[in-house]
N, CA, C and O atoms as CSV, one atom per row, in Angstrom:
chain,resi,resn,atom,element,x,y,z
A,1,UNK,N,N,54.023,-45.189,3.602
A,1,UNK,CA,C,52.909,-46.065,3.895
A,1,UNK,C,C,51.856,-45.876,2.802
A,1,UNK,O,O,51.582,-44.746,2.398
A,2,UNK,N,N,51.174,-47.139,2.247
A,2,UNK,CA,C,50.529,-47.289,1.015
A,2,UNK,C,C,48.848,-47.207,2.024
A,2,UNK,O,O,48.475,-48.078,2.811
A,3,UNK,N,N,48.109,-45.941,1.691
A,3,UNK,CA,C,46.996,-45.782,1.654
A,3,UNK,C,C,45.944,-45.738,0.636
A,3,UNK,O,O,45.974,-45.016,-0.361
A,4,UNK,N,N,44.939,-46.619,0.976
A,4,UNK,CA,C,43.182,-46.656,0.002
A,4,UNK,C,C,42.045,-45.965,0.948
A,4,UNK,O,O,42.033,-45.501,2.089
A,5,UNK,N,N,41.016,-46.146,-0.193
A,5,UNK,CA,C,39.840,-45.535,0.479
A,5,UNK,C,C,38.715,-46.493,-0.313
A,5,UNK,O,O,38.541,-46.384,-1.527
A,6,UNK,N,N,38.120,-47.258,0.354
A,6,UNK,CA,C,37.419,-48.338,-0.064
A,6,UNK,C,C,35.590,-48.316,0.492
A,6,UNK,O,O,35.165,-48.106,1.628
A,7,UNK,N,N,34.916,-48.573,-0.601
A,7,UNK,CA,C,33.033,-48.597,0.025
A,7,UNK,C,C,32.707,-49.619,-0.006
A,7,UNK,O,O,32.557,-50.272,-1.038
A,8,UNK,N,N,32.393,-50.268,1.892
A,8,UNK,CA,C,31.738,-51.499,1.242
A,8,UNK,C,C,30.814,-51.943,0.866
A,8,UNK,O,O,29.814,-51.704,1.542
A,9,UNK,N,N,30.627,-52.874,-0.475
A,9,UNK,CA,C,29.584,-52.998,-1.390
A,9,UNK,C,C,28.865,-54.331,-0.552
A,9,UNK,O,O,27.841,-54.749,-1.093
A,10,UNK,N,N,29.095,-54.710,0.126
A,10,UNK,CA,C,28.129,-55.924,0.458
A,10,UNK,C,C,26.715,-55.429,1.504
A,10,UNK,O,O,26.728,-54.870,2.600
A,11,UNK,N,N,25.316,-55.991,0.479
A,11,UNK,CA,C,24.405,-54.749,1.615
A,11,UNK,C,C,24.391,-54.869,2.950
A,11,UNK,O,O,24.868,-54.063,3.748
A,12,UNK,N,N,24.117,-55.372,3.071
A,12,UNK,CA,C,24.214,-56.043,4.657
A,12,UNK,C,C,25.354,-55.442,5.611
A,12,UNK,O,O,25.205,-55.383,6.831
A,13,UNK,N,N,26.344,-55.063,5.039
A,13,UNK,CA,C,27.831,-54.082,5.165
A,13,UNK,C,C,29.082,-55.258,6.057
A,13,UNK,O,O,28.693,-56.354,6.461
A,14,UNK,N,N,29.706,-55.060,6.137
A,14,UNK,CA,C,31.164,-56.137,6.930
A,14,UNK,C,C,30.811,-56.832,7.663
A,14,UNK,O,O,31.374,-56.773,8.756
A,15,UNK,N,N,29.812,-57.760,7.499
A,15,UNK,CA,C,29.221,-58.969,8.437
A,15,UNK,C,C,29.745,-59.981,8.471
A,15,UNK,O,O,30.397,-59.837,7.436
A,16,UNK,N,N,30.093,-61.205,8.917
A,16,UNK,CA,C,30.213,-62.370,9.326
A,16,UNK,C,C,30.881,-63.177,7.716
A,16,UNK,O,O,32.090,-63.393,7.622
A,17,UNK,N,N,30.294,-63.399,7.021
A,17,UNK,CA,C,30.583,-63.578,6.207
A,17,UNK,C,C,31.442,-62.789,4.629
A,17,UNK,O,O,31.917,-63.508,3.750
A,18,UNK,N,N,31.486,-61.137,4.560
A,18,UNK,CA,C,32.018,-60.337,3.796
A,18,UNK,C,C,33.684,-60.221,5.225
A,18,UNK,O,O,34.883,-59.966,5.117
A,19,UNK,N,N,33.066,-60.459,5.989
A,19,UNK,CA,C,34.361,-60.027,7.061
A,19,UNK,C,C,35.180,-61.119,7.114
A,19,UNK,O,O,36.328,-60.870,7.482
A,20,UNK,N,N,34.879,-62.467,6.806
A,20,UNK,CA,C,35.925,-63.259,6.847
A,20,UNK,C,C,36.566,-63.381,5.432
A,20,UNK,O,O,37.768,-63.545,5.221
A,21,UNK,N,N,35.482,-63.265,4.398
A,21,UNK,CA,C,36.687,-62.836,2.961
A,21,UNK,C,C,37.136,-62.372,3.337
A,21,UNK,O,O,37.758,-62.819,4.300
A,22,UNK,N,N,37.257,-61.148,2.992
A,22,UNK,CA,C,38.159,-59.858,3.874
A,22,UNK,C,C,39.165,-60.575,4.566
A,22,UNK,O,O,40.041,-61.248,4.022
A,23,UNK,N,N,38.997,-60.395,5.895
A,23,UNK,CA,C,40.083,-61.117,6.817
A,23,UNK,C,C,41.716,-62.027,5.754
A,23,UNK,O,O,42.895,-61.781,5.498
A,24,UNK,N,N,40.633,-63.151,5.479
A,24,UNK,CA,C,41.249,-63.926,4.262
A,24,UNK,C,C,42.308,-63.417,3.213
A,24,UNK,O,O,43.282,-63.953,2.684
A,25,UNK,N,N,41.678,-62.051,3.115
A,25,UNK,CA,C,42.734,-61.981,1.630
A,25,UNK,C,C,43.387,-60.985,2.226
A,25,UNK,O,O,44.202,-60.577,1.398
A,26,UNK,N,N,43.482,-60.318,3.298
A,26,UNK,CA,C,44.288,-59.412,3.953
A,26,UNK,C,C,45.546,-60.842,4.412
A,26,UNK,O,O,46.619,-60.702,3.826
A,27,UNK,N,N,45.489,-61.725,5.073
A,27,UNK,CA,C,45.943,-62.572,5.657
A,27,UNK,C,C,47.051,-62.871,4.808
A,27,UNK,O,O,48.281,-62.911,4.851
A,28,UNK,N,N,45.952,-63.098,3.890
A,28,UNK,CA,C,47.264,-63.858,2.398
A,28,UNK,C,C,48.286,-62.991,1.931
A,28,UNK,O,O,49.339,-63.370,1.419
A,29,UNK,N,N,48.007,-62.029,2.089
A,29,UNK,CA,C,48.645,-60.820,1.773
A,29,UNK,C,C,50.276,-60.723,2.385
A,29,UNK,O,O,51.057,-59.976,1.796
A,30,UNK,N,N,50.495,-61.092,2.949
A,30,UNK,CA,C,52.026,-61.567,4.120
A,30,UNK,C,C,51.982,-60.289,4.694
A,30,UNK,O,O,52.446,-60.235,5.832
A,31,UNK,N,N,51.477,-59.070,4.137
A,31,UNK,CA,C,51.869,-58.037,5.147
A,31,UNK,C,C,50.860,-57.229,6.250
A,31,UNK,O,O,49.657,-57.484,6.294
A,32,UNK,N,N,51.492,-56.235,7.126
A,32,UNK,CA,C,50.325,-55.773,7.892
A,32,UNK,C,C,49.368,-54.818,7.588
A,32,UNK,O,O,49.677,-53.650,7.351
A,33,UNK,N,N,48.106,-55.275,7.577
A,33,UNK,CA,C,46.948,-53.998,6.555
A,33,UNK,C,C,45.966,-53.920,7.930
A,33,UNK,O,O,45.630,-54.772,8.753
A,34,UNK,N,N,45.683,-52.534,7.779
A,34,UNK,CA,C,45.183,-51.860,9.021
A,34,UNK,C,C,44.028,-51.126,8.620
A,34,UNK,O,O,44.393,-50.186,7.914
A,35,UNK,N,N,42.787,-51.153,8.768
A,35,UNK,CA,C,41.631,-50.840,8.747
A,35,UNK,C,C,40.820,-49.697,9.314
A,35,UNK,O,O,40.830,-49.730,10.545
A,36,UNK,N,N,40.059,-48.609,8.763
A,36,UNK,CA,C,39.882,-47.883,9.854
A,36,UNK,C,C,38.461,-47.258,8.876
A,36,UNK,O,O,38.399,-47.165,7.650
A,37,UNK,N,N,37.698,-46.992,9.621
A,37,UNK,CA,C,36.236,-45.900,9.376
A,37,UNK,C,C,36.897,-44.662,8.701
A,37,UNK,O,O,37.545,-43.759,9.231
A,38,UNK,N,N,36.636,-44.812,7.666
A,38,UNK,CA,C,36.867,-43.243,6.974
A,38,UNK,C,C,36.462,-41.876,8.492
A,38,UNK,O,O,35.454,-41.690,9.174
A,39,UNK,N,N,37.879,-41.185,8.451
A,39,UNK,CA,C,37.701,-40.240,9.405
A,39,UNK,C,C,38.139,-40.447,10.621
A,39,UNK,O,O,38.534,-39.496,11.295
A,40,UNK,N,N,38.141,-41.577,11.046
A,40,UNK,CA,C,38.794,-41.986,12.773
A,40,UNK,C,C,40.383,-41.724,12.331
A,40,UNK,O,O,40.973,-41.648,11.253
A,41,UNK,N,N,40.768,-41.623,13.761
A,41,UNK,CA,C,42.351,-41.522,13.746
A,41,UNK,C,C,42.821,-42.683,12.993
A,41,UNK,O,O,42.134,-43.638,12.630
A,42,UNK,N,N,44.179,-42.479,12.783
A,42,UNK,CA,C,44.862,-43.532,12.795
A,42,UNK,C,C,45.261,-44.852,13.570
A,42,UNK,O,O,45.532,-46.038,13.388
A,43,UNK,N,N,45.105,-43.759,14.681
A,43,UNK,CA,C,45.756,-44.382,15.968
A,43,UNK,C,C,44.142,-46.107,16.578
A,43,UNK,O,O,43.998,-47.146,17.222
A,44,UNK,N,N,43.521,-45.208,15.773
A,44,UNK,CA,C,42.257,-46.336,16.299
A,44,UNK,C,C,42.007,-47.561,14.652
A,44,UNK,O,O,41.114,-48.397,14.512
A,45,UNK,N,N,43.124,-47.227,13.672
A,45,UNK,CA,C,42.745,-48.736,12.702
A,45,UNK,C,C,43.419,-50.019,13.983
A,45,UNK,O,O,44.208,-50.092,14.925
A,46,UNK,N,N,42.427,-50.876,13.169
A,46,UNK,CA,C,42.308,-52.657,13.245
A,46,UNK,C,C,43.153,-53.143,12.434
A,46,UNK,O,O,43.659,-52.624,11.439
A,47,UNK,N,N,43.313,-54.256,12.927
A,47,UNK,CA,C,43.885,-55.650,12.210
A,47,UNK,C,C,42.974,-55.662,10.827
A,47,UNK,O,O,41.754,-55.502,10.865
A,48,UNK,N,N,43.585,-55.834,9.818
A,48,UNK,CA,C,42.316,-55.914,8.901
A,48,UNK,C,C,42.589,-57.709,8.795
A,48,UNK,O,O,41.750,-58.292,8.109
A,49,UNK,N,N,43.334,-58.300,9.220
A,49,UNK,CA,C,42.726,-60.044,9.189
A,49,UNK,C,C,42.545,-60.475,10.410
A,49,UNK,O,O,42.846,-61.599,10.813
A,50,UNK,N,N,42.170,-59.813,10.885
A,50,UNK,CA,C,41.339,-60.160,12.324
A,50,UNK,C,C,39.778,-60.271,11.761
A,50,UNK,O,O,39.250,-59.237,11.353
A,51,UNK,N,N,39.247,-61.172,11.745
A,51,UNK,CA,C,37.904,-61.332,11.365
A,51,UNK,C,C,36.661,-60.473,12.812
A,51,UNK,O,O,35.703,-59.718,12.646
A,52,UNK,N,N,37.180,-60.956,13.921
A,52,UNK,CA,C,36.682,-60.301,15.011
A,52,UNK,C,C,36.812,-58.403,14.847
A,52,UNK,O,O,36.078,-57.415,14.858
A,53,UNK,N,N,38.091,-58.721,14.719
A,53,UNK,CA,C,38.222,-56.917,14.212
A,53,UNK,C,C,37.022,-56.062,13.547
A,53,UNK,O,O,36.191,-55.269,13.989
A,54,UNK,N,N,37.313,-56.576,12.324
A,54,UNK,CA,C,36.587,-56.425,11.253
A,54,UNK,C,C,34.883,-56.496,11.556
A,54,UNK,O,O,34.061,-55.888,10.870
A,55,UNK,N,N,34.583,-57.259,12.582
A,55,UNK,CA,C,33.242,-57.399,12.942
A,55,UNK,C,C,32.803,-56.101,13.972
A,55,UNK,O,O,31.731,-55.496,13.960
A,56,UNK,N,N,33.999,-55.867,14.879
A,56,UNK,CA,C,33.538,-54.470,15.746
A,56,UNK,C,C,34.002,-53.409,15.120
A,56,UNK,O,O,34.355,-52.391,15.715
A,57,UNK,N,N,34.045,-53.577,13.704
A,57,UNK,CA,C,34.722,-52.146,13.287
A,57,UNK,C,C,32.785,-51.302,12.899
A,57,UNK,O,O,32.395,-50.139,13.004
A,58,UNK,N,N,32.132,-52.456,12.505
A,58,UNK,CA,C,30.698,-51.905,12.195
A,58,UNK,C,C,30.469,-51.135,11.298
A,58,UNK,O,O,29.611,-50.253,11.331
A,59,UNK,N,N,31.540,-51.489,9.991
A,59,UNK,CA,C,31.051,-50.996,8.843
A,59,UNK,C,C,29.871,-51.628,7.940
A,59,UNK,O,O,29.841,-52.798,7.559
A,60,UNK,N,N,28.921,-50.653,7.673
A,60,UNK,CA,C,27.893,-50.621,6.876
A,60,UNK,C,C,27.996,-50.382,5.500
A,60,UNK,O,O,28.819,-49.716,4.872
A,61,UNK,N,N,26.851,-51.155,5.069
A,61,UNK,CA,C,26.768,-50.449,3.144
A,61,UNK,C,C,27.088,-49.068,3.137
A,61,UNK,O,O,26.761,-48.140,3.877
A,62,UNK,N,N,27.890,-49.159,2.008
A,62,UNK,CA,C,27.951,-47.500,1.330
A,62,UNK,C,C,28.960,-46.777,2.056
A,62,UNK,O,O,29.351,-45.658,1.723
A,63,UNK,N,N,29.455,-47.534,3.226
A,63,UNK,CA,C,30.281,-46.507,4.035
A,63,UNK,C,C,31.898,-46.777,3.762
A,63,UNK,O,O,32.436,-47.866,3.563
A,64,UNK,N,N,32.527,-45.429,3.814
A,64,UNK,CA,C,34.062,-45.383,3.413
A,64,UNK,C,C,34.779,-46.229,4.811
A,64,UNK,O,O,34.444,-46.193,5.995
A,65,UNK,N,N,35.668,-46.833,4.262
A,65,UNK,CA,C,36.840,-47.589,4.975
A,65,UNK,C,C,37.994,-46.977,4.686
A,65,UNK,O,O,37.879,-46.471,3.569
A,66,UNK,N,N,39.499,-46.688,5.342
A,66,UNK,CA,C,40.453,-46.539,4.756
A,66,UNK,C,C,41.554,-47.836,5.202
A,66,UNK,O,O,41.554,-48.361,6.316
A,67,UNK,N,N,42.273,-48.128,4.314
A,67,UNK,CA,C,42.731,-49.141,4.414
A,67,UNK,C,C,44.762,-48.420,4.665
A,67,UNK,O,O,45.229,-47.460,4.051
A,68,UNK,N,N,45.399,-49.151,5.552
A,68,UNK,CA,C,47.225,-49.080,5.158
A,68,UNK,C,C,47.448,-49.733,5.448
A,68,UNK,O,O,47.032,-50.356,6.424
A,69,UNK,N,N,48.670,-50.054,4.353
A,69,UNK,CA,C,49.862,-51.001,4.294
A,69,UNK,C,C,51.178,-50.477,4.416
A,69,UNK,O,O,51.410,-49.376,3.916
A,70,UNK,N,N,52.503,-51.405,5.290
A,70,UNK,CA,C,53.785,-50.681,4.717
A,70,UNK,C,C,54.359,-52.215,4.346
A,70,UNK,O,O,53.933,-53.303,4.734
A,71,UNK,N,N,55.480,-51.904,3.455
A,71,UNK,CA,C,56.182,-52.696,2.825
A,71,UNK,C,C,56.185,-53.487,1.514
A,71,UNK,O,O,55.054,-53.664,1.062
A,72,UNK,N,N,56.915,-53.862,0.994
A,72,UNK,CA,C,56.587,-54.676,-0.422
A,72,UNK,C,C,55.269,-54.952,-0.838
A,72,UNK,O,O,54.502,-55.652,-0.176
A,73,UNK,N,N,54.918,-54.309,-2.152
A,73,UNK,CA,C,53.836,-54.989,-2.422
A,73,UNK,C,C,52.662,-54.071,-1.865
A,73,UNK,O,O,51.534,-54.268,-2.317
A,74,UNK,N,N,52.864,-53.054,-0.888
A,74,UNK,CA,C,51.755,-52.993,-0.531
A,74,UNK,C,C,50.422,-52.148,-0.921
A,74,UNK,O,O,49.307,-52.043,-0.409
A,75,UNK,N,N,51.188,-51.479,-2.304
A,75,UNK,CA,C,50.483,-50.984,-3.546
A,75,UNK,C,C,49.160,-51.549,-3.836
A,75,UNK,O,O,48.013,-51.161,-3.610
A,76,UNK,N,N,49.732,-52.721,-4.482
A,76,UNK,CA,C,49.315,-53.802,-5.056
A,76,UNK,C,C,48.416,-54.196,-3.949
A,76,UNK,O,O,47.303,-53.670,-3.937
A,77,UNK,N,N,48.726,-55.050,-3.005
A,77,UNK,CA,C,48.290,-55.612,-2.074
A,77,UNK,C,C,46.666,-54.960,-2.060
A,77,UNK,O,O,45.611,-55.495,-2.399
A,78,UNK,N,N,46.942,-53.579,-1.521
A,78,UNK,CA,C,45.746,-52.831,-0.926
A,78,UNK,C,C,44.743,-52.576,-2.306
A,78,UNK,O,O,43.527,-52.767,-2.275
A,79,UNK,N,N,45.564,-52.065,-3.630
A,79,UNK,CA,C,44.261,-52.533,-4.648
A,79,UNK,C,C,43.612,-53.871,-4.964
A,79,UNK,O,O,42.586,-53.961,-5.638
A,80,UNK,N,N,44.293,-54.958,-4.417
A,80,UNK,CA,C,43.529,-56.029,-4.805
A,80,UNK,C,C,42.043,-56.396,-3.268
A,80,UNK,O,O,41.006,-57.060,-3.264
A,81,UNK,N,N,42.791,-55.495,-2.159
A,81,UNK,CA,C,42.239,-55.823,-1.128
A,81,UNK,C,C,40.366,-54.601,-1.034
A,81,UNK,O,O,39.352,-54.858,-0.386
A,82,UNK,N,N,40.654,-53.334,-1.994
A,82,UNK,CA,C,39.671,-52.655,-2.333
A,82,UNK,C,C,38.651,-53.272,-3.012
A,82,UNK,O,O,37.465,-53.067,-2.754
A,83,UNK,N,N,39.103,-54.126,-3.992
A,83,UNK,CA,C,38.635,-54.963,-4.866
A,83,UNK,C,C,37.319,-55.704,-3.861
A,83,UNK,O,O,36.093,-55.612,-3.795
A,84,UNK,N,N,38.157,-56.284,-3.329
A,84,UNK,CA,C,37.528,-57.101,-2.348
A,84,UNK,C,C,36.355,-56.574,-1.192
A,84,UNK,O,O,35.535,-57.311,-0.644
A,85,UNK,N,N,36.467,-55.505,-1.040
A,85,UNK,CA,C,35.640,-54.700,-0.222
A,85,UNK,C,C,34.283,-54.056,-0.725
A,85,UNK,O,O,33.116,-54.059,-0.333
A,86,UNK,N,N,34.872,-53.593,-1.606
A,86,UNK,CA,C,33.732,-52.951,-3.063
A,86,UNK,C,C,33.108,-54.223,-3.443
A,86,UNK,O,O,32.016,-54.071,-3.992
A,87,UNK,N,N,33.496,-55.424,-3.304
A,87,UNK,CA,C,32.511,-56.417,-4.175
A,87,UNK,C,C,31.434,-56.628,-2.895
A,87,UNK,O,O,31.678,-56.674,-1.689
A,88,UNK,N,N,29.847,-56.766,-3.783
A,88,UNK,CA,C,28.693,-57.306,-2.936
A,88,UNK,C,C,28.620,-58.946,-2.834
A,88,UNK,O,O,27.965,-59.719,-3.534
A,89,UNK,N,N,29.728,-59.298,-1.457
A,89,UNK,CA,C,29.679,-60.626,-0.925
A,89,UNK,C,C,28.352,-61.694,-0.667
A,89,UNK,O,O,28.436,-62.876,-0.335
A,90,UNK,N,N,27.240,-60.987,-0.896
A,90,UNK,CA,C,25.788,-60.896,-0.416
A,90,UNK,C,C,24.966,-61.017,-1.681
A,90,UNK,O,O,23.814,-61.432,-1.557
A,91,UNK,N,N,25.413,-60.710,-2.861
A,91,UNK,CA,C,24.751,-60.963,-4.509
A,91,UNK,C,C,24.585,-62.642,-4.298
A,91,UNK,O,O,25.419,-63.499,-4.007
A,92,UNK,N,N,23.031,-62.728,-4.597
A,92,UNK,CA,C,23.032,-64.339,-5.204
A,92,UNK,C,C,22.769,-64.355,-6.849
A,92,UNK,O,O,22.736,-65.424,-7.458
């Protein structure tokens, strides 16, 4: 299983709008990526394209996420999906 460790950069932190990117490019992704608060079990990651998910997960600026994937791709997948997390959705 392909594990990251991702900060999210948007200030405001995984709101409504950074959470449905998110959601989005997990989605596109074809495979299953699972979300979790740096430090919680395993047993308690999310859907990471669940946009609702992603909204009660209540990540804030600056705070670690860990992200897994299994299957093809899911290397890849999860660095492009860090990418996405680390960027400030919230910059005008």
């Amino acid at each position: 299983m392909a594990e990251r460790t991702a900060t999210i950069g948007s200030r405001v932190g995984l709101h409504a709008r950074p959470a449905a990117i998110f959601a989005e490019a997990a989605a596109n992704t074809g495979i299953e990526v699972t979300i979790a608060k740096e430090g919680d079990p395993e047993d308690e990651a999310l859907d990471a394209s669940s946009i609702l998910s992603l909204m009660s997960l209540g990540a804030e600026y600056g705070q670690k996420v860990t992200l897994r994937a299994d299957g093809p791709g899911a290397d890849t997948a999860l660095d492009q999906l860090v990418t996405v997390l680390e960027t400030d959705h919230d910059a005008q």
